[in-house]
C-alpha positions as CSV (number, residue, x, y, z in Angstrom):
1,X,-18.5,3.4,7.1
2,X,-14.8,1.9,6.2
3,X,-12.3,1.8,8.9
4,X,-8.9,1.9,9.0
5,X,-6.5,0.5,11.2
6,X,-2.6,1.3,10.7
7,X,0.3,-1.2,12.3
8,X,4.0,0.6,11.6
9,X,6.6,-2.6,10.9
10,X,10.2,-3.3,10.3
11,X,12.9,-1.8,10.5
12,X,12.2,1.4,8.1
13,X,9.1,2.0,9.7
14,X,6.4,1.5,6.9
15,X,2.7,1.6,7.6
16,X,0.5,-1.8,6.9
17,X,-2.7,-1.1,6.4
18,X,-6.1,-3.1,7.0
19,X,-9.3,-0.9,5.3
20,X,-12.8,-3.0,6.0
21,X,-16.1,-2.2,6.0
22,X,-18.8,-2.6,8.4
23,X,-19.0,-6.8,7.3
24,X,-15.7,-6.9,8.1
25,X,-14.8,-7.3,4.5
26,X,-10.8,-6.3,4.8
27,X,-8.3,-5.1,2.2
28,X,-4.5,-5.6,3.7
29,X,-2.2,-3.3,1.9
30,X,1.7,-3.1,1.9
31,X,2.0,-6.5,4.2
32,X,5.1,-5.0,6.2
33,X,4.6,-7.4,8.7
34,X,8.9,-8.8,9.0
35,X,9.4,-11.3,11.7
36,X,7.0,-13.7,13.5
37,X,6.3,-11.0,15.9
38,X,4.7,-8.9,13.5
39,X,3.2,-11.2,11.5
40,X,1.2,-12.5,14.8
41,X,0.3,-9.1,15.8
42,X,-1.2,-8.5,12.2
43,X,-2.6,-12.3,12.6
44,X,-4.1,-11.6,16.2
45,X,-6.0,-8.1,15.3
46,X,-7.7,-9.2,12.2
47,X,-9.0,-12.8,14.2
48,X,-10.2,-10.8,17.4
49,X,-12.0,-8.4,15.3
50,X,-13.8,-11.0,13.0
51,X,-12.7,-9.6,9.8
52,X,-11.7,-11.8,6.5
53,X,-9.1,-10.2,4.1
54,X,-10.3,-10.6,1.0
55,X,-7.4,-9.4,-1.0
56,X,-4.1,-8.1,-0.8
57,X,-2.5,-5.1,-2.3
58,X,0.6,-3.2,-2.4
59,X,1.1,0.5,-3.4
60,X,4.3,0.1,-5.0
61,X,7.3,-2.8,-5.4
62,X,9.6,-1.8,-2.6
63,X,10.7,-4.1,-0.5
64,X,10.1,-2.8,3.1
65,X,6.5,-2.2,1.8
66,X,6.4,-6.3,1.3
67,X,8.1,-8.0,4.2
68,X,5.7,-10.0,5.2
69,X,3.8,-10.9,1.5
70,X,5.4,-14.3,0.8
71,X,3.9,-14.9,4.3
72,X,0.6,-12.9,3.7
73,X,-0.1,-14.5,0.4
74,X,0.4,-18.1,1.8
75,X,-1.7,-17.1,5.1
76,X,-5.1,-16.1,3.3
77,X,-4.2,-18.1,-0.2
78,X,-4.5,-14.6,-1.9
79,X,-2.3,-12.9,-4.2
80,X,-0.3,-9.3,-4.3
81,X,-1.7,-6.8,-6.5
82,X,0.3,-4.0,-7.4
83,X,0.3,-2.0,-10.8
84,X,1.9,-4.2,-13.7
85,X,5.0,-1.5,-14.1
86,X,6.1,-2.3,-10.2
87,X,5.8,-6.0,-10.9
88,X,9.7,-7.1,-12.3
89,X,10.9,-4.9,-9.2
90,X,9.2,-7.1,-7.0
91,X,9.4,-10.1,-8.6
92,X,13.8,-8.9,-8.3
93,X,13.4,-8.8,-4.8
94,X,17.0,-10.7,-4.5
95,X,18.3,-7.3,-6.1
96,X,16.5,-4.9,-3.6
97,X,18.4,-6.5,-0.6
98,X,21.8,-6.8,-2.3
99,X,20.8,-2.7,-3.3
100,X,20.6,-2.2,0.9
101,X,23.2,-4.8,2.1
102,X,20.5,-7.0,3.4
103,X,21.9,-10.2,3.9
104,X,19.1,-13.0,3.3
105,X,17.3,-14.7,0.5
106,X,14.1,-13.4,-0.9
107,X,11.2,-15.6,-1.0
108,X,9.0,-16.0,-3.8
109,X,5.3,-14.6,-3.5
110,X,2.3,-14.6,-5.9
111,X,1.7,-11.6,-7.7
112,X,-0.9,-10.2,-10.1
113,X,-1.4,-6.9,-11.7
114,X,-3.7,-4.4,-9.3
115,X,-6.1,-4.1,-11.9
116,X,-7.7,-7.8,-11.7
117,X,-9.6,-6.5,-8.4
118,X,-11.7,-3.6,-10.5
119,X,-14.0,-1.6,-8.5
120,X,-16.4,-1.5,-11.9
121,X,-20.0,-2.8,-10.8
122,X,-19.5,-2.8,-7.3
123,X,-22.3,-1.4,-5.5
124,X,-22.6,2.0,-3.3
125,X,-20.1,1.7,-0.2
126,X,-18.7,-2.0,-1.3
127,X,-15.1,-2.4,0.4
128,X,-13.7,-2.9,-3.9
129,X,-16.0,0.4,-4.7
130,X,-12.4,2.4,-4.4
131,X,-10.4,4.6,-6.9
132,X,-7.5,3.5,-8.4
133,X,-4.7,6.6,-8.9
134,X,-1.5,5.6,-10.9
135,X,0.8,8.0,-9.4
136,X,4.4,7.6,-10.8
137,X,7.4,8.9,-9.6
138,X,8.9,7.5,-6.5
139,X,8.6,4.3,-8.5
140,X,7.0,3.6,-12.3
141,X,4.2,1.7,-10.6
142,X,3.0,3.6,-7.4
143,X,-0.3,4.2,-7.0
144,X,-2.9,5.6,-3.9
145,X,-6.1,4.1,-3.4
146,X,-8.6,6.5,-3.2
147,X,-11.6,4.9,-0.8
148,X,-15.1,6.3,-1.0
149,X,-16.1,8.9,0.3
150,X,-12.5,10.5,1.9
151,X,-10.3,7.7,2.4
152,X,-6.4,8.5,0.6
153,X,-4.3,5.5,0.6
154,X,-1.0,7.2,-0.3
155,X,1.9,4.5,-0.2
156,X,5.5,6.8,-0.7
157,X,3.8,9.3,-3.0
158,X,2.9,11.9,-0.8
159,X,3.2,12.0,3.2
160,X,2.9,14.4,6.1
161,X,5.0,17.2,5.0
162,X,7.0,15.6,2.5
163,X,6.4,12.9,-0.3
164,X,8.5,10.1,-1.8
165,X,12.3,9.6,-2.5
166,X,13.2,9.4,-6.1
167,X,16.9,8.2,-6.2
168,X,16.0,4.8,-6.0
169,X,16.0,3.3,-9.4
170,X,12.2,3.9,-11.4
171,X,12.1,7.3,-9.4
172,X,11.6,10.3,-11.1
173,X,11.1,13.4,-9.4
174,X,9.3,15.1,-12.6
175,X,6.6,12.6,-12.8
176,X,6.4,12.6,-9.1
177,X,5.8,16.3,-8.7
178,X,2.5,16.2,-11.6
179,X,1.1,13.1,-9.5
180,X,1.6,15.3,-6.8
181,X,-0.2,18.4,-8.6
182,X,-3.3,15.6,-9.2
183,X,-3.4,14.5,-5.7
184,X,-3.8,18.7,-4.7
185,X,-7.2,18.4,-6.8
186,X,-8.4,15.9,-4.3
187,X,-11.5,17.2,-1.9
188,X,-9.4,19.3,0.9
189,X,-11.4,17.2,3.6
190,X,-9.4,14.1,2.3
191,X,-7.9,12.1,4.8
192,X,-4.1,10.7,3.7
193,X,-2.9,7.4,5.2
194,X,0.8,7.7,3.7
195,X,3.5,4.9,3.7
196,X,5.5,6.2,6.6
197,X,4.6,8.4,9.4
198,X,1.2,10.0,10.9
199,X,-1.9,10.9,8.6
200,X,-2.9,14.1,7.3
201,X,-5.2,15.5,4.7
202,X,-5.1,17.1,1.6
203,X,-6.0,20.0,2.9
204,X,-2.9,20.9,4.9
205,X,-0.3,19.1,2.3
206,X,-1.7,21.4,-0.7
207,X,-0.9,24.4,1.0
């Protein structure tokens, strides 16, 4: 059985996931982690409970959803993965703080497009046995990570009553409402880890 542990970091409050299975094989996604604080918090859990991160994804190219990546990615020698259309944005990181008035330099990280970690041939209940879902519209390159058997990894696409701001540039409110719509076909039982704020399921955001 996968578990999932949540951390919220920063200073907008965005969820950093760690999603392992029984092994302790560990996926980190969004690395949120800003500060040394944070970063030894996130560094602390995942040596107390044994587990090895075995790669590193994001679910789209914002910048409070990769704080802590240049320092992830030279932690556990691993790359980003994040869907190929989010990749410039994040690569631009230097224009995402001038966007908010943040007043520091961005610092290069590896990156490489989401689909080098397939989950083709992995066996029943493998950790990479997971779902890919492009869901465009609060950016081009969002996506949710759809874990076996009822596991919704959401990023800004859909949260507890609400879902992703598209004002930002790549948002597009159209797009964002028909990945939306395919998220609402999901199994009700579904449980929905979003970007920001408390889980919820399918179940009681489709209503």
């Amino acid at each position: 059985m996968l578990q999932v542990k949540s951390f919220v970091f920063g200073s907008f409050g965005t969820n950093t996931y760690l999603v392992s299975d029984e092994q302790g094989n560990t996926i980190l996604i969004d690395p949120a982690c800003s500060g040394q604080y944070e970063q030894a918090m996130l560094y602390r859990y995942i040596q107390t409970e044994n587990l090895t991160v075995k790669a590193i994804v994001a679910t789209h190219g914002h910048l409070d959803h990769l704080w802590g990546a240049p320092w992830a990615c030279e932690q556990w020698h691993l790359p980003v993965l994040m869907h190929p259309a989010d990749i410039p944005m994040a690569k631009g990181m230097q224009a995402q703080y001038e966007l908010f008035g943040i007043r520091a330099v961005a610092q290069p990280f590896p990156i490489e497009p989401l689909h080098a970690l397939s989950p083709s041939g992995e066996q029943e209940g493998s950790l990479l046995n997971f779902q890919i879902i492009h869901t465009p519209g609060h950016t081009q390159g969002s996506v949710c990570l759809l874990f076996k058997p009822n596991i919704l990894i959401s990023g800004d696409t859909l949260f507890r009553m609400g879902y992703g701001r598209t004002d930002l540039p790549g948002g597009n409110i159209h797009q964002l409402i028909d990945s939306l719509n395919r998220l609402f076909t999901l199994p009700p039982s579904t449980l929905v880890y979003p970007g920001h704020g408390d889980s919820t399921t399918i179940a009681a955001e489709s209503r």
